[in-house]
C-alpha positions in Angstrom: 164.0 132.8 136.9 162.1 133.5 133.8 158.5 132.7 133.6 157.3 130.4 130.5 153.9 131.1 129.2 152.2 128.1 127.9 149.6 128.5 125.3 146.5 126.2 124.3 144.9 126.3 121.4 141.0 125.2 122.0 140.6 122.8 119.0 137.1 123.3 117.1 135.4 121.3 114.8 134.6 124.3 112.1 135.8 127.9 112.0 133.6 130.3 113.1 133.6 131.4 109.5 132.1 128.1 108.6 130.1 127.7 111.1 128.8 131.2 110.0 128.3 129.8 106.4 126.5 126.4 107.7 124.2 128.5 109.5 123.6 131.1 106.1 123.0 127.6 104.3 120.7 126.0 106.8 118.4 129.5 106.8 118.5 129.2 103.2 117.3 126.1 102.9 114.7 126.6 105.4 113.7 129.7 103.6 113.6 128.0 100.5 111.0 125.1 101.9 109.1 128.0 103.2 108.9 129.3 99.8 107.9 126.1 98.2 105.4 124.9 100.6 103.2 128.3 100.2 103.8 128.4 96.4 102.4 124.0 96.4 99.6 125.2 99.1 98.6 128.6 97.7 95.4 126.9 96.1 94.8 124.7 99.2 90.9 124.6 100.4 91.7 123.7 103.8 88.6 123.1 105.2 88.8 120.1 102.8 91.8 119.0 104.2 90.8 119.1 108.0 87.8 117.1 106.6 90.0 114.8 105.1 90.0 112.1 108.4 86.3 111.9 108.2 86.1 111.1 104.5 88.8 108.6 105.0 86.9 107.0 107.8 84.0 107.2 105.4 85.6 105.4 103.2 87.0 102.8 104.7 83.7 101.8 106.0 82.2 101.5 102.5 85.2 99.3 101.9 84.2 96.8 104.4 84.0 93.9 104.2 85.1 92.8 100.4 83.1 91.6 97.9 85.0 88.3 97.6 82.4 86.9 95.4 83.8 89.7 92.5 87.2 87.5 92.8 86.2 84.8 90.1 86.3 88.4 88.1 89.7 89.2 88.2 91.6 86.3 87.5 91.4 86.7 83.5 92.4 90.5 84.1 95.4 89.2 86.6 96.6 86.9 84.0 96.4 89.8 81.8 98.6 92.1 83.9 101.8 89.5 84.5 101.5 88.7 80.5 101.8 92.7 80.4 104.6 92.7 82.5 106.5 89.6 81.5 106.2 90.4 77.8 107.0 93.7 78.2 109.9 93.1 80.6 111.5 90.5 77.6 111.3 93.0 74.7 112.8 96.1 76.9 115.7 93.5 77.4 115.6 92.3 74.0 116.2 96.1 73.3 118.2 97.6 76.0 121.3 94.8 75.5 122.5 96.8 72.0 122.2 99.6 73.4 124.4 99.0 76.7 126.9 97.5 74.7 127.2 100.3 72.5 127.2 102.6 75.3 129.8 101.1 77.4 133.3 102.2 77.0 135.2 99.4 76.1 132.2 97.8 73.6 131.1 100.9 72.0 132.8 101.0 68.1 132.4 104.8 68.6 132.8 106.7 71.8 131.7 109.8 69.9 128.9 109.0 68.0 127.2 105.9 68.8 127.9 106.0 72.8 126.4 109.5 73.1 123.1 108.3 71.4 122.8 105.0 73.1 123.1 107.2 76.6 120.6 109.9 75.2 118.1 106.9 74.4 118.7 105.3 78.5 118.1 108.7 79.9 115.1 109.3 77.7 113.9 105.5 78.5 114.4 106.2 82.5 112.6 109.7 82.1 109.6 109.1 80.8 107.3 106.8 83.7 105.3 103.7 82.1 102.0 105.6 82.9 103.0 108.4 80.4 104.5 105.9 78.1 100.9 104.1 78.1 99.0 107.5 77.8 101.2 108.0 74.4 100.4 104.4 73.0 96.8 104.2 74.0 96.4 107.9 72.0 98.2 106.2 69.4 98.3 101.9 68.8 94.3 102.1 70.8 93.7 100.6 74.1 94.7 97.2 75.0 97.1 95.4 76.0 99.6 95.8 73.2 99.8 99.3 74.2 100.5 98.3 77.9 103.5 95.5 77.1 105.0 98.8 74.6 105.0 101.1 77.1 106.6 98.3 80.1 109.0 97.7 77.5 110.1 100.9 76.4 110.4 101.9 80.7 112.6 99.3 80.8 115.4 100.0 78.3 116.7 102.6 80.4 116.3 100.9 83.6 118.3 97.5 82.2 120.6 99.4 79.6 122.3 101.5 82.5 123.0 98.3 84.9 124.0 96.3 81.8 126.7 99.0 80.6 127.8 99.9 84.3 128.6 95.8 84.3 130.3 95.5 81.1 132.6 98.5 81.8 133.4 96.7 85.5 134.3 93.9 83.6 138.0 91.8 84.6 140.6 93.2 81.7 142.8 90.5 82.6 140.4 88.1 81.3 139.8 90.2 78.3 143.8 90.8 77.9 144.0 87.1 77.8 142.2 85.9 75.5 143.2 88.8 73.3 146.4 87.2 73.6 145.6 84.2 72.0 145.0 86.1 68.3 141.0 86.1 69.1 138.8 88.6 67.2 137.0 91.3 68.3 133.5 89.0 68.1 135.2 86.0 70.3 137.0 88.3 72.7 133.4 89.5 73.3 131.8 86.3 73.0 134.4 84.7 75.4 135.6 87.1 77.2 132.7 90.0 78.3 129.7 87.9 77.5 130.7 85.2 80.3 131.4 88.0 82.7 128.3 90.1 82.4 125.5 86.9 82.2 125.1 86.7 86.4 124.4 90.5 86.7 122.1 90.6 83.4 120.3 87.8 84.5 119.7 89.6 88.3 118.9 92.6 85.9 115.9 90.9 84.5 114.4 89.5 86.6 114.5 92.3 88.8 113.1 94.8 86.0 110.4 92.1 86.0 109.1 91.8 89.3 109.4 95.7 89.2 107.2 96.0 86.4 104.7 93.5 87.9 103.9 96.7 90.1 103.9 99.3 87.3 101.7 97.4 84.9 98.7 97.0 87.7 97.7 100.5 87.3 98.4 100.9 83.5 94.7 100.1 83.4 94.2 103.0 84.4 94.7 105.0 81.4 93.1 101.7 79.0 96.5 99.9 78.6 94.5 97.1 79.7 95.0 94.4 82.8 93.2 95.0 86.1 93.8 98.2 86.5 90.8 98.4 84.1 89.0 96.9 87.2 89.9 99.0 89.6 89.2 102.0 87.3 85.8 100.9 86.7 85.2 100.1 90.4 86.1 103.4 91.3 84.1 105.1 89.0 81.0 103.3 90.3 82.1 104.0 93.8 82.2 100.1 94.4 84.7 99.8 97.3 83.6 96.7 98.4 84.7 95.5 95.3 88.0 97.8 95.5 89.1 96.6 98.5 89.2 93.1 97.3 91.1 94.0 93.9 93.6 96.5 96.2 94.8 92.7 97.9 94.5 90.8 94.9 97.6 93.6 93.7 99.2 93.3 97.1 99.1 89.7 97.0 100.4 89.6 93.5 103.1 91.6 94.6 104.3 90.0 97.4 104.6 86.5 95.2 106.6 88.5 92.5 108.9 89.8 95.3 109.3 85.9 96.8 109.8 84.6 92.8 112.2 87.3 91.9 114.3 87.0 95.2 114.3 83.0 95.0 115.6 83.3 91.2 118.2 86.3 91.9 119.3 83.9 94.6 119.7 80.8 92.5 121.2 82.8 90.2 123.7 85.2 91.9 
């Protein structure tokens, strides 16, 4: 009687030679970090950092307790801030709608002309933050405000021209199909076709680009694009952090609202 050898095969979840490449790739990565973190520390005073507890500490002593009377202060510069944001916020929508229509596929009158430059000028929007856009104006329109709702507006064309053209180019064709259908032209297929389609996620668009730049245009004071960052960039220079303190939860109160407000109307509207 003939013997019959059974053989099992041990199933494994990689092959050794990926397991062998994992492991190259892990090391490398580690090396990498290795790399990075002496090449970011090489200028490092150390001693500063292990005294960096106490000056904390420090610190938040001086900032103890606030200066509540300095409140009455910083509503004018408060109101200034959400006019900064909330005009800014209307003319980057004013201008990013163009340009996502020309750069979505099936709006765009010319895939390889006009779409190309209406993505180059989202990407350009979204690279540059609202602190360097206000650093440009203030060197060239002056300090104030104006430069501050420029520079919230020109952040925002990026931000809202990407979500607007992903949400045309997700748009129902059936819709579209029909009403082409019907002999429409190209101004009331748009009109009554993508237009209808698009208004719930523009509208959640906004008004989260708004409460977003409620937080960005708090420390464009910073570089004299007015609001109360101008406040908290004076207090700082004369090492008032009483007065710091209280402007720091003026900002995180103001914040927290905008959140609430932009929530309740994404809600209502969504």
């Amino acid at each position: 009687m003939s013997e019959i050898t059974h053989y099992s095969q041990v199933w494994a979840h990689r092959t050794p030679r990926k397991r062998l490449f994992m492991w190259i790739g892990w090391l490398g990565l580690v090396a990498l970090f290795v790399w990075c973190w002496q090449m970011m520390t090489r200028d490092t005073i150390w001693i500063f950092v292990a005294d960096a507890p106490r000056q904390a500490a420090d610190i938040g002593n001086r900032m103890m307790p606030p200066r509540w009377s300095y409140l009455p202060e910083l509503w004018g510069p408060l109101w200034d801030t959400i006019n900064i944001a909330t005009l800014g916020t209307i003319g980057g929508v004013l201008m990013a709608v163009p340009v996502a229509f020309l750069a979505a596929r099936n709006t765009t009158p010319s895939l390889h002309i006009l779409r190309p430059v209406a993505l180059f000028v989202i990407v350009a929007s979204r690279s540059i933050n609202s602190l360097i856009w206000a650093l440009l104006l203030v060197a060239i329109i002056g300090p104030g405000l104006l430069a501050g709702i420029v520079a919230i507006a020109l952040r925002s064309i990026g931000f809202v021209g990407k979500l607007l053209y992903e949400a045309i180019e997700e748009t129902d064709l059936r819709q579209i199909e029909a009403i082409e259908a019907t002999g429409a032209s190209g101004s009331q297929v748009l009109s009554y076709g993508i237009v209808p389609q698009v208004m719930p996620a523009f509208w959640g668009i906004s008004v989260f680009r708004w409460d977003i730049n409620i937080r960005e245009s708090t420390i464009l004071g910073l570089v004299g694009a007015g609001g109360i960052g101008l406040k908290l960039q004076a207090s700082l220079n004369t090492l008032a952090w009483s007065q710091v303190t209280v402007i720091l939860l003026l900002i995180l109160a103001t914040v927290v609202l905008s959140e609430w407000v932009s929530s309740r109307m994404r809600h209502a509207i969504i």
